[in-house]
C-alpha positions in Angstrom: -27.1 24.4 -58.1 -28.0 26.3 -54.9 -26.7 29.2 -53.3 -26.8 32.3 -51.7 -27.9 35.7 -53.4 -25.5 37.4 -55.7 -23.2 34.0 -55.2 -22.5 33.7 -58.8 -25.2 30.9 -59.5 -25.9 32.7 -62.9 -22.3 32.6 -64.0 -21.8 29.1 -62.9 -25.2 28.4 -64.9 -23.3 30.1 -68.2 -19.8 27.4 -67.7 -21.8 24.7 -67.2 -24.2 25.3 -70.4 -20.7 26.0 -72.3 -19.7 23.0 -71.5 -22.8 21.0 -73.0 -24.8 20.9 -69.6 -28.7 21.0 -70.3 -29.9 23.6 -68.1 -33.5 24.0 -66.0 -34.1 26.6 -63.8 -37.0 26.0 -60.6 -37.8 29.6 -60.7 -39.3 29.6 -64.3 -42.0 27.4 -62.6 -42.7 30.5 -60.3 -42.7 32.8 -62.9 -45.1 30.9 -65.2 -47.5 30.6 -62.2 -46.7 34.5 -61.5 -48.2 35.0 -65.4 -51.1 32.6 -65.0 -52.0 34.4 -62.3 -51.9 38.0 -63.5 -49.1 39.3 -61.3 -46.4 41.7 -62.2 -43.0 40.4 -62.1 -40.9 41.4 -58.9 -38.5 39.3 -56.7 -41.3 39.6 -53.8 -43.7 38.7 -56.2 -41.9 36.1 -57.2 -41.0 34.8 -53.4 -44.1 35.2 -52.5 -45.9 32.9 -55.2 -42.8 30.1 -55.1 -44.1 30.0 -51.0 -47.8 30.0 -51.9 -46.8 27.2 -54.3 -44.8 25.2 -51.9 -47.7 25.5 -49.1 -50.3 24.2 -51.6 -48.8 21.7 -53.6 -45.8 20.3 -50.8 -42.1 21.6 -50.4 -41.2 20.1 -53.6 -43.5 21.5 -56.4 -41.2 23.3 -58.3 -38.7 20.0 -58.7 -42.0 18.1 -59.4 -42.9 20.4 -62.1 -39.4 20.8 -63.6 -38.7 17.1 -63.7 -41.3 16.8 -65.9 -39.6 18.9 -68.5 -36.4 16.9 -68.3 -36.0 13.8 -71.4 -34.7 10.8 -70.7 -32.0 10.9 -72.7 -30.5 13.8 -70.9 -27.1 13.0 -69.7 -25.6 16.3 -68.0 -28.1 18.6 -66.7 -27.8 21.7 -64.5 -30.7 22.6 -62.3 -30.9 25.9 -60.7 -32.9 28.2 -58.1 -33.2 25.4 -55.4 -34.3 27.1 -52.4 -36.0 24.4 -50.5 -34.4 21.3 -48.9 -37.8 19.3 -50.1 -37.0 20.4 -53.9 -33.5 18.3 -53.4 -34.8 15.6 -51.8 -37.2 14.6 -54.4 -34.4 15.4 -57.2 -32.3 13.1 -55.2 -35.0 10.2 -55.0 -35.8 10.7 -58.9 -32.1 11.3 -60.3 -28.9 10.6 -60.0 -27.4 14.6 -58.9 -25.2 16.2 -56.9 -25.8 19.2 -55.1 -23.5 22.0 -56.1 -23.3 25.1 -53.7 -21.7 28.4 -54.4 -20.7 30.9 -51.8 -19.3 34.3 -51.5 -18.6 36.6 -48.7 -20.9 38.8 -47.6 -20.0 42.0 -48.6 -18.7 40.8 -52.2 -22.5 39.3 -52.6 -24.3 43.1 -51.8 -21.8 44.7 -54.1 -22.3 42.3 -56.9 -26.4 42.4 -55.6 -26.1 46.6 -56.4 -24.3 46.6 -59.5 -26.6 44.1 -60.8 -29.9 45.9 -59.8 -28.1 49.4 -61.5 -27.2 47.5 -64.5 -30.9 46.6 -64.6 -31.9 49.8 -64.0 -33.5 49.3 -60.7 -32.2 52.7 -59.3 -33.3 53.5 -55.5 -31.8 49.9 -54.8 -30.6 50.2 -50.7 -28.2 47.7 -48.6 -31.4 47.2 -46.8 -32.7 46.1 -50.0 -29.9 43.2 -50.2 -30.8 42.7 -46.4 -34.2 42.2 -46.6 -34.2 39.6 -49.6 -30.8 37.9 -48.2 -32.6 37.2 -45.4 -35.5 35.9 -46.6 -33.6 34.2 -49.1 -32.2 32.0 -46.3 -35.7 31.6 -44.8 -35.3 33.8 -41.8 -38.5 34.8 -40.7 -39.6 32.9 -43.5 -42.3 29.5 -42.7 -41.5 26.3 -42.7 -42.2 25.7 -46.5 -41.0 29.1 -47.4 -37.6 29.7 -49.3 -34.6 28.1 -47.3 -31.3 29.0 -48.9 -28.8 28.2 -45.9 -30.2 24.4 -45.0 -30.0 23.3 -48.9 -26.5 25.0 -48.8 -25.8 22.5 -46.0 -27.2 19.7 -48.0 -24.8 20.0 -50.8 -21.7 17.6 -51.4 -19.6 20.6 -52.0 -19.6 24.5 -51.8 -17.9 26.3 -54.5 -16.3 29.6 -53.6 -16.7 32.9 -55.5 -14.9 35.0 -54.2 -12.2 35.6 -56.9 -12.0 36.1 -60.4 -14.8 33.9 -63.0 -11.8 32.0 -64.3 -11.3 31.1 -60.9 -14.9 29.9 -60.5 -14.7 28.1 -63.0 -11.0 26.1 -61.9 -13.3 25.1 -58.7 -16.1 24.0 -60.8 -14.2 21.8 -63.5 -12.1 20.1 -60.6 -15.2 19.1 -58.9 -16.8 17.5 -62.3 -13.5 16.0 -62.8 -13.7 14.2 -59.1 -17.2 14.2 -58.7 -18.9 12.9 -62.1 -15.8 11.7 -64.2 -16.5 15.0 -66.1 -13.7 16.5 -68.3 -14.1 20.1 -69.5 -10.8 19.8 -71.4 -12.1 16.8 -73.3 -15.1 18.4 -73.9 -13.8 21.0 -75.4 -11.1 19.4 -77.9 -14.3 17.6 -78.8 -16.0 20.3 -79.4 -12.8 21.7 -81.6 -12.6 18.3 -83.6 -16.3 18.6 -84.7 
């Protein structure tokens, strides 16, 4: 999964692990370095370390490290938090994926990106806030190997829209599994039922 902040990735995350998908996440990688390293957990923090990371190590560290996680008898797997083109190119030479994008507008994404950070209590949360880490999300003004949202986006088979309802998310998603992987959520779930 890749896309932009406040997309929906999360949510999408949720369906898919509903429907029996085994889930990974790159950005626990960067957090577990964050704690090795002593560092208090922030989103810059976090940015900041998943850069230092990719300069040291190469552009696709994170998939390295997360691949290693992943059991070979794993059959449906979602893998989230790719921010770097090099993260889906060595997925791509070491399993058998599809890149999955989700989209929203703009101004849906910094309304979902303020309600979140007051559900979370971060009050004193600004638009600039959303513009700032948007931004750098996307890897402007970021380096070569920093975070790079918008080229992975380009690199997916398909972008998902969000910019409905979750149930509506959710109609995109199955259809694509259906198409895409020969993956039926309805049979999954009157399997599901049945045991």
């Amino acid at each position: 999964l890749v896309g932009s902040l406040s997309s929906g990735k999360g949510t999408l995350a949720n369906h898919l692990k509903d429907l029996g998908f085994s889930y990974q996440i790159l950005s626990d990688r960067v957090r577990e370095e964050a704690v090795l390293r002593g560092l208090t957990i922030s989103r810059s923090t976090l940015q900041d370390v998943g850069n230092d990371l990719r300069e040291t190590f190469g552009g696709q560290i994170l998939a390295e490290r997360t691949a290693k996680l992943i059991t070979a008898n794993t059959s449906h797997l979602a893998i989230d938090s790719i921010r770097h083109p090099d993260e889906i190119i060595y997925l791509k030479n070491n399993f058998a994926i599809h890149i999955l994008g989700i989209d929203a507008d703009r101004q849906l994404r910094l309304h979902r990106y303020l309600g979140r950070a007051k559900d979370r209590g971060e009050d004193g949360t600004t638009i600039a806030d959303f513009e700032r880490d948007d931004r750098r999300d996307f890897g402007l003004g970021e380096p070569t190997l920093g975070q790079q949202v918008g080229l992975c986006l380009q690199m997916a088979e398909t972008i998902l829209p969000n910019n409905g309802s979750k149930e509506d998310l959710f109609k995109f998603c199955d259809q694509y599994l259906k198409e895409a992987l020969h993956f039926d959520p309805e049979i999954y779930h009157r399997h599901k039922e049945r045991l």
